[in-house]
LUMGU-961810 format. One record per residue (C-alpha): x, y, z. Coordinates in pm, 1 decimal. Layout:
<atom><c1>X</c1><c2>Y</c2><c3>Z</c3></atom>
...
This chain:
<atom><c1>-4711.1</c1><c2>7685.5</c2><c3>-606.2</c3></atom>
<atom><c1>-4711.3</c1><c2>7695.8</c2><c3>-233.7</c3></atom>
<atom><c1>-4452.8</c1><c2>7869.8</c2><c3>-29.0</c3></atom>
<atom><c1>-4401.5</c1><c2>7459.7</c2><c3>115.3</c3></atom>
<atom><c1>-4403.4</c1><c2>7351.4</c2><c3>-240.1</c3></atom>
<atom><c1>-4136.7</c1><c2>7578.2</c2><c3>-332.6</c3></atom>
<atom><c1>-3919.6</c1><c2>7492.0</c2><c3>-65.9</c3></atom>
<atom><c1>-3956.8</c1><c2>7111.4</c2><c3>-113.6</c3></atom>
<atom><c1>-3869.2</c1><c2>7199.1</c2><c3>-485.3</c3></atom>
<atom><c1>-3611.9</c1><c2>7416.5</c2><c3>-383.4</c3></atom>
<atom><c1>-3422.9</c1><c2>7216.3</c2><c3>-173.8</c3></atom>
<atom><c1>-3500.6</c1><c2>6864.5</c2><c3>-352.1</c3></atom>
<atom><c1>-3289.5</c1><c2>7010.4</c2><c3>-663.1</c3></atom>
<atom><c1>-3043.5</c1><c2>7110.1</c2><c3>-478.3</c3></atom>
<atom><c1>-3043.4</c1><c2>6815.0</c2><c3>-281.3</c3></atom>
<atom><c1>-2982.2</c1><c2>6572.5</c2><c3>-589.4</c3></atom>
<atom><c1>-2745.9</c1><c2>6819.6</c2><c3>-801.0</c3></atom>
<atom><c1>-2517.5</c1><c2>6755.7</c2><c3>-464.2</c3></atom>
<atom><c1>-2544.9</c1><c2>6360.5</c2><c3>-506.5</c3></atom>
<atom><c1>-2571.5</c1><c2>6249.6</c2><c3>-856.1</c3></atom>
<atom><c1>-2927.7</c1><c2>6342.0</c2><c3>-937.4</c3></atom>
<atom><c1>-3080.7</c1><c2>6164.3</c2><c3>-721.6</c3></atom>
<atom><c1>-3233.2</c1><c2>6420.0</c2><c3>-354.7</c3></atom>
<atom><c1>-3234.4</c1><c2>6249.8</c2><c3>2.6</c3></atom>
<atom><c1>-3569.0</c1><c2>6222.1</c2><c3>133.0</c3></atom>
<atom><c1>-3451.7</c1><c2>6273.2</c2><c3>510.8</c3></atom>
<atom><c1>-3229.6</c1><c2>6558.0</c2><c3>373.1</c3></atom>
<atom><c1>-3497.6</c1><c2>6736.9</c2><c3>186.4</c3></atom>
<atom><c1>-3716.8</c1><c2>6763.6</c2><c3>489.4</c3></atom>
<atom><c1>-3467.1</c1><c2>6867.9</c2><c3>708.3</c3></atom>
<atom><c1>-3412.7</c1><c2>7170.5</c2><c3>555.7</c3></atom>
<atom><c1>-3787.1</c1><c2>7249.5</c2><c3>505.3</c3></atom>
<atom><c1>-3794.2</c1><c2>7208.1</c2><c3>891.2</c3></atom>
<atom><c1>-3488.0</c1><c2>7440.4</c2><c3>924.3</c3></atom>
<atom><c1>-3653.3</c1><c2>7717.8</c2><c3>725.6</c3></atom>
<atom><c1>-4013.3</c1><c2>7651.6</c2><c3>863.9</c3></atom>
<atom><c1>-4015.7</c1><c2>7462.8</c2><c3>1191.7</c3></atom>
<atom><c1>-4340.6</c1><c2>7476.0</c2><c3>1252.7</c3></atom>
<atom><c1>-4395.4</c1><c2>7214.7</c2><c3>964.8</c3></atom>
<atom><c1>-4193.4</c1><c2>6926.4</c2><c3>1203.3</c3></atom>
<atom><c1>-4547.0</c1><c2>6797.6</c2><c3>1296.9</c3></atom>
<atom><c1>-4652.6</c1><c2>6771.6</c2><c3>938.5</c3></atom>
<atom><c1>-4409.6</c1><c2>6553.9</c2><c3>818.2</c3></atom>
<atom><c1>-4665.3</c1><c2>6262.1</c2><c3>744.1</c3></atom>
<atom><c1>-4829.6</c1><c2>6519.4</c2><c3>505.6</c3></atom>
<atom><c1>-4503.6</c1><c2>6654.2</c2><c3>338.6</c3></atom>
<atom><c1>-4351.5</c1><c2>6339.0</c2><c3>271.3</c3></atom>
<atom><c1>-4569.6</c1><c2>6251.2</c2><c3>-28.9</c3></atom>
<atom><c1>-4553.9</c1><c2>6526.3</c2><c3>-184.8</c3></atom>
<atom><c1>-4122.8</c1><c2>6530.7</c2><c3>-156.5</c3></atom>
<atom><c1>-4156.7</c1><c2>6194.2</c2><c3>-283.6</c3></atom>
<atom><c1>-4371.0</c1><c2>6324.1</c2><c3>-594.3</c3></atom>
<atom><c1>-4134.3</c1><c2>6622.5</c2><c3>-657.4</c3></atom>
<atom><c1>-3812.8</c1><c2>6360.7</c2><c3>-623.0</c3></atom>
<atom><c1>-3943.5</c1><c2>6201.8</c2><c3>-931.6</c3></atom>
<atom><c1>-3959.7</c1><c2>6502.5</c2><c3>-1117.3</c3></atom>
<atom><c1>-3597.6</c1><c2>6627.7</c2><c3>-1056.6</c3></atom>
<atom><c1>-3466.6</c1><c2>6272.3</c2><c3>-1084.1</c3></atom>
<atom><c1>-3592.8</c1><c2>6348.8</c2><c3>-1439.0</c3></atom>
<atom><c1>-3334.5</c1><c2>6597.1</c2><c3>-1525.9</c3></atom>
<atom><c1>-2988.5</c1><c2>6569.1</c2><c3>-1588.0</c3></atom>
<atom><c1>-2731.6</c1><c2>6713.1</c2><c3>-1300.4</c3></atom>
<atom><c1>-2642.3</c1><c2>6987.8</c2><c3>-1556.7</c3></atom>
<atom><c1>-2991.2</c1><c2>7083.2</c2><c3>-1615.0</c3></atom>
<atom><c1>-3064.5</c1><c2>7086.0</c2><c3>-1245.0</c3></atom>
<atom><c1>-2741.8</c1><c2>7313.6</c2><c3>-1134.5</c3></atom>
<atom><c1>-2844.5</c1><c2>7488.4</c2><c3>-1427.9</c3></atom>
<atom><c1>-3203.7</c1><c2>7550.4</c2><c3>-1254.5</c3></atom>
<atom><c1>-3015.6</c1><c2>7656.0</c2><c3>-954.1</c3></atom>
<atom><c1>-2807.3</c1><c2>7893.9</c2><c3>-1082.1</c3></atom>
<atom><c1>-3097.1</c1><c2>8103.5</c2><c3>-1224.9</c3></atom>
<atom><c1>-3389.1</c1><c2>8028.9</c2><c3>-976.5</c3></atom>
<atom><c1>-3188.6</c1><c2>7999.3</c2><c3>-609.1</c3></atom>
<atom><c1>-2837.3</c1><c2>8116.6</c2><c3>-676.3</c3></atom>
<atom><c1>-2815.3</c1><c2>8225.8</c2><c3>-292.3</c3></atom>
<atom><c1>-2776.8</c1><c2>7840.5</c2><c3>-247.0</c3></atom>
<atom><c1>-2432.1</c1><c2>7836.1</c2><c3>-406.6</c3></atom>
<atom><c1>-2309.3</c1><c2>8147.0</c2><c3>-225.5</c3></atom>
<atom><c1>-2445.9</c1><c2>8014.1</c2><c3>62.8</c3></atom>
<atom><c1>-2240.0</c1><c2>7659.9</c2><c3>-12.2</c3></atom>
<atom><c1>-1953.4</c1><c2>7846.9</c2><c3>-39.8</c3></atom>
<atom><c1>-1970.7</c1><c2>8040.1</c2><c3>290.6</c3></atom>
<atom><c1>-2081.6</c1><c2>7699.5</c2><c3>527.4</c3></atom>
<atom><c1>-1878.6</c1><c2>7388.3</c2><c3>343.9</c3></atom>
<atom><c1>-1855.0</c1><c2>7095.7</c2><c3>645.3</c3></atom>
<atom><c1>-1656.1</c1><c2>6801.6</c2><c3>602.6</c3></atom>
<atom><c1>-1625.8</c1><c2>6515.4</c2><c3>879.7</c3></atom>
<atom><c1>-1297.5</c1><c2>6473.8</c2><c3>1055.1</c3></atom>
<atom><c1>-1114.1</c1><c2>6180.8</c2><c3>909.5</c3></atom>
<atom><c1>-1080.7</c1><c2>5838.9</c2><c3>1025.3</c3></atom>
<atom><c1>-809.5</c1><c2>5609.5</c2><c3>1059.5</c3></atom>
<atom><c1>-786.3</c1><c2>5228.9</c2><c3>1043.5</c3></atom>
<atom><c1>-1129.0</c1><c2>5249.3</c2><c3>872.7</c3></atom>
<atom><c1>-1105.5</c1><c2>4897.1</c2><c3>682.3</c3></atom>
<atom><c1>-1406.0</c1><c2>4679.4</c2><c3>747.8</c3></atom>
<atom><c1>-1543.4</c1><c2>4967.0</c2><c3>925.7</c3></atom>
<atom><c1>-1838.2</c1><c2>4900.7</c2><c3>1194.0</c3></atom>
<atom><c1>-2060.4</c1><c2>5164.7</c2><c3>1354.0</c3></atom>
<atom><c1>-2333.4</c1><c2>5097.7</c2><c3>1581.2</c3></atom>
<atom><c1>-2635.2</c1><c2>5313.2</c2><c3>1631.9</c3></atom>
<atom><c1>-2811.5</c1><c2>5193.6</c2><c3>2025.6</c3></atom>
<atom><c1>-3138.0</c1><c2>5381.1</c2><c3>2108.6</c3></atom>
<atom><c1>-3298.7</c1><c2>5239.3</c2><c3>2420.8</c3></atom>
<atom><c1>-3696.5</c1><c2>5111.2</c2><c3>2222.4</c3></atom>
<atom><c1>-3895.5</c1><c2>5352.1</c2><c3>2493.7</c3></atom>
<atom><c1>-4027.7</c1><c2>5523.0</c2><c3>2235.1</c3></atom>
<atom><c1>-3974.0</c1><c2>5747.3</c2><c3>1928.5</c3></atom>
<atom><c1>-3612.6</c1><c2>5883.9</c2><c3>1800.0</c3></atom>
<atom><c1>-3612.2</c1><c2>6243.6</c2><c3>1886.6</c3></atom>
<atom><c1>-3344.0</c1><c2>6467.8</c2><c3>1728.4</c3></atom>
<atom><c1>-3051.4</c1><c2>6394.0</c2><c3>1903.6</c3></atom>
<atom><c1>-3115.3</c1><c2>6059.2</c2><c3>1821.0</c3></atom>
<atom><c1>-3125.5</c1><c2>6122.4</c2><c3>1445.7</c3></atom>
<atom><c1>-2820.2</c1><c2>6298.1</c2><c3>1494.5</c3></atom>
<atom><c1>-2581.2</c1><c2>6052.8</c2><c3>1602.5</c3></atom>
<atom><c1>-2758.4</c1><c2>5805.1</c2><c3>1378.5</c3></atom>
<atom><c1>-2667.9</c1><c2>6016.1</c2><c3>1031.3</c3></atom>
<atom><c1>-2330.6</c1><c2>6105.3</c2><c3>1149.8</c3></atom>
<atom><c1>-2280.3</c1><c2>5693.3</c2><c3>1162.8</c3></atom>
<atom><c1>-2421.9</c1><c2>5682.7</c2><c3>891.8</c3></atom>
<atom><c1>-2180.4</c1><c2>5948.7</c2><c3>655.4</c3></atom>
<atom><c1>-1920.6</c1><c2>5759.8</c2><c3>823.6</c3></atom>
<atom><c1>-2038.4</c1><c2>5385.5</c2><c3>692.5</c3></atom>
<atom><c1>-2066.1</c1><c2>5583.9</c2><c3>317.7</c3></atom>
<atom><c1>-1809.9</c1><c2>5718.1</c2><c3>275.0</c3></atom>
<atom><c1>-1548.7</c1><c2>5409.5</c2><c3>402.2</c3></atom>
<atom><c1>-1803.8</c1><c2>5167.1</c2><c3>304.4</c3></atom>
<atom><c1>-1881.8</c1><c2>5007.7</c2><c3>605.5</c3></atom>
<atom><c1>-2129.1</c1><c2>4875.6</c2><c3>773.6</c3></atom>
<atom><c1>-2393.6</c1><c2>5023.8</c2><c3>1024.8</c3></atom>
<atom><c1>-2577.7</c1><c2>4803.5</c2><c3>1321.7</c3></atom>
<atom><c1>-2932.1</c1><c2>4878.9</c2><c3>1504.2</c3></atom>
<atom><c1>-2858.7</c1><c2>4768.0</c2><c3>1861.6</c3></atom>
<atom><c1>-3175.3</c1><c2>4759.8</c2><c3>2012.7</c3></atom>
<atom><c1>-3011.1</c1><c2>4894.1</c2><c3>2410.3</c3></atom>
<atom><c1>-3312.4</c1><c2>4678.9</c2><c3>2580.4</c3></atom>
<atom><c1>-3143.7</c1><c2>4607.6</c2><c3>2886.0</c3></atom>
<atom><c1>-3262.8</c1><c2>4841.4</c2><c3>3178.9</c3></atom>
<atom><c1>-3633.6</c1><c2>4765.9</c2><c3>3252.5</c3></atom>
<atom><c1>-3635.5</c1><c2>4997.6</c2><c3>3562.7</c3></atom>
<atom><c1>-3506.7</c1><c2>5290.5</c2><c3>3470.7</c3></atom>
<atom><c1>-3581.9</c1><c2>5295.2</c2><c3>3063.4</c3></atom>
<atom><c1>-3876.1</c1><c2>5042.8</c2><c3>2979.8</c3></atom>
<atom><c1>-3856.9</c1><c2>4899.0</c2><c3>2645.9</c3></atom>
<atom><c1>-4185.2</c1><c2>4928.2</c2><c3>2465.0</c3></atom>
<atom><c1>-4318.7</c1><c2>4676.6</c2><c3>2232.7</c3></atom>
<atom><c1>-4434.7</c1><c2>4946.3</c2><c3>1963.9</c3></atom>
<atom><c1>-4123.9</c1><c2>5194.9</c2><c3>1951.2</c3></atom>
<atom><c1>-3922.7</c1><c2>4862.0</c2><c3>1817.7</c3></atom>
<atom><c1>-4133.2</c1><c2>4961.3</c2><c3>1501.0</c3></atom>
<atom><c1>-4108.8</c1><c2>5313.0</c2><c3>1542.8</c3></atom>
<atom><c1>-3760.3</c1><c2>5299.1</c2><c3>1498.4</c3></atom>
<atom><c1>-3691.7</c1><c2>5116.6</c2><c3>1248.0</c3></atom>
<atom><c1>-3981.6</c1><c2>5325.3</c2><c3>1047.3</c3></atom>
<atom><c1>-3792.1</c1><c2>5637.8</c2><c3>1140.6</c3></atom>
<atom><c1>-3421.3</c1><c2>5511.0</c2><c3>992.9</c3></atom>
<atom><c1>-3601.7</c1><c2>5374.3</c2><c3>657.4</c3></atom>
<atom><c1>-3764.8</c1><c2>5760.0</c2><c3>695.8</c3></atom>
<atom><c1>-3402.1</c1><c2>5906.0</c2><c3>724.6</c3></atom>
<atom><c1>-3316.0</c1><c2>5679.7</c2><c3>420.6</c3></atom>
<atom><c1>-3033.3</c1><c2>5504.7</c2><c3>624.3</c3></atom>
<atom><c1>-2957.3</c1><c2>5168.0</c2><c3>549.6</c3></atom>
<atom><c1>-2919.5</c1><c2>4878.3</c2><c3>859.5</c3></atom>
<atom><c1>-2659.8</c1><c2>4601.6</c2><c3>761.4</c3></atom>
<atom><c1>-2813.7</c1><c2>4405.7</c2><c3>1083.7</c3></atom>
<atom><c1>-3104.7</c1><c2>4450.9</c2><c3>1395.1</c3></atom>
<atom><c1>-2961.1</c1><c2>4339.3</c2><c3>1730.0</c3></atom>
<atom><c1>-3203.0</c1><c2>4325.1</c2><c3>2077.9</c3></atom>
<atom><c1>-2948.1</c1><c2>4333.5</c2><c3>2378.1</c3></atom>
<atom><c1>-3223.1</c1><c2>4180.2</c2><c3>2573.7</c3></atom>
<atom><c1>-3159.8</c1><c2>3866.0</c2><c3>2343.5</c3></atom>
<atom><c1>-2822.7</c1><c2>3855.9</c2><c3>2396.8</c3></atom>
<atom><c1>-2801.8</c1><c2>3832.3</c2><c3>2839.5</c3></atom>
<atom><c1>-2628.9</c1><c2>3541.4</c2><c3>2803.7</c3></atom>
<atom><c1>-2330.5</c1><c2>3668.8</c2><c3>2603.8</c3></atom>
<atom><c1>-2276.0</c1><c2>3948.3</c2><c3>2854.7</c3></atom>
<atom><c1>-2297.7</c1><c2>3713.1</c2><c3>3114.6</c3></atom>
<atom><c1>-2005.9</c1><c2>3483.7</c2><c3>2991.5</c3></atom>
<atom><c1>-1750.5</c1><c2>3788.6</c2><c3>2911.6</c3></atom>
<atom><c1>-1862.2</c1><c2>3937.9</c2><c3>3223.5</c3></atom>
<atom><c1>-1783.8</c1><c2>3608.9</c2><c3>3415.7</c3></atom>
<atom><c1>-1426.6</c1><c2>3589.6</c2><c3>3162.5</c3></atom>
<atom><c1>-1369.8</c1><c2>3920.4</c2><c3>3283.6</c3></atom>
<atom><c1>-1386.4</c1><c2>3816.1</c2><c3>3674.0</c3></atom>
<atom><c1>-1168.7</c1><c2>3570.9</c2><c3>3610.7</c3></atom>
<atom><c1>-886.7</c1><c2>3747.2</c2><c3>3467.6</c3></atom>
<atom><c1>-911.7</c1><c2>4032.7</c2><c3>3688.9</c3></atom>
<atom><c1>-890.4</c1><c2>3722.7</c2><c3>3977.3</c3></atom>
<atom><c1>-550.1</c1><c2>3583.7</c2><c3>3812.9</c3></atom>
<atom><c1>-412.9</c1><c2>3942.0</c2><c3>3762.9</c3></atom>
<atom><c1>-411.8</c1><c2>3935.1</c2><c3>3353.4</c3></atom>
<atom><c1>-687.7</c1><c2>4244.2</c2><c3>3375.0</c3></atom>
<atom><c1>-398.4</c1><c2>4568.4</c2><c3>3300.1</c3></atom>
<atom><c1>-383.4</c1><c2>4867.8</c2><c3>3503.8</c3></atom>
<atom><c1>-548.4</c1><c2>4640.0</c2><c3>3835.9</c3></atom>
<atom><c1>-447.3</c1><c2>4413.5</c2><c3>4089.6</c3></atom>
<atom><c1>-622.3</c1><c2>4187.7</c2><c3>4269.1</c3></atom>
<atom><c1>-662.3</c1><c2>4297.7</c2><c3>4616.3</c3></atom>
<atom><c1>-489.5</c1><c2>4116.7</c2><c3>4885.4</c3></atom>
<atom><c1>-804.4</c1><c2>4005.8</c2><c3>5074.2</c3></atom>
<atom><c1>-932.3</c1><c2>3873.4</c2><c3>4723.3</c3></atom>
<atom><c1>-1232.9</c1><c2>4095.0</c2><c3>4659.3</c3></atom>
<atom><c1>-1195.5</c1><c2>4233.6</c2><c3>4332.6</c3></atom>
């Protein structure tokens, strides 16, 4: 077995004994790209065989594959213990929404995928919702690009996030253009808080 084989191994069992059995595809090859970075541009070629090993530890029970862990990679648990992370708590989290909106200009880098799995932990564990907003509006400075609509969504179905919905901004000018012209209005007839309208009537 490889030292990449290993790892995937490694890190798929402890992946799934952390989540009911079952390892995290994005997870698994995050942590193979933590311990060998240089492998971040192989990820097409890793993928299958992550996959393949998934179905192999999906086979075992979760006692037989913490029991696996405790004798093969017991630094894991030590380590566990040393780093646990929680996420701060929400409030008022009933019928929770979040909204991931990467401008399409091209591929998701890292910070991207970031703020996209912290949404995502968040929608799990209140069991809410998440929403693509495709942020499509600024064809000066950030130029949509037909392709990286694709690219995206390949990337989140890579992560193994699920999208309750797909939203283009660009579709939706109209919308913006009513609640923007709302907003004039109130601000106009003083019912905007914290302004006034200006005595010469220019807002």
């Amino acid at each position: 077995m490889s030292n990449i084989d290993e790892l995937i191994y490694k890190f798929a069992l402890f992946n799934a004994s952390q989540h009911g059995g079952k390892p995290n595809f994005g997870s698994v090859m995050g942590k193979i790209i933590s311990e060998v970075p240089e492998v971040k541009n192989r990820t097409k070629e890793i993928m299958p065989k992550i996959k393949k090993c998934a179905k192999e530890v999906e086979s075992l029970s979760v006692d037989e594959q913490k029991k696996i862990i405790e004798e093969k990679y017991p630094e894991l648990l030590e380590k566990r213990k040393q780093d646990v992370r929680t996420l701060p708590k929400l409030t008022n989290t009933d019928n929770l929404v979040m909204r991931f909106a990467p401008n399409p200009n091209g591929p998701l880098s890292l910070g991207h995928a970031r703020t996209l799995l912290l949404n995502w932990f968040y929608v799990k564990e209140y069991r809410g919702k998440l929403i693509l907003r495709f942020d499509d509006t600024d064809p000066k400075n950030k130029i949509p690009m037909k392709e990286a609509y694709e690219w995206i969504i390949e990337d989140i179905n890579w992560l193994s996030v699920d999208i309750e919905k797909i939203i283009k901004a660009g579709e939706r000018l109209h919308a913006y253009y009513n609640y923007a012209k709302k907003l004039i209005e109130m601000e106009r007839e003083g019912f905007c808080p914290g302004r006034k309208p200006r005595a010469d009537g220019f807002l």
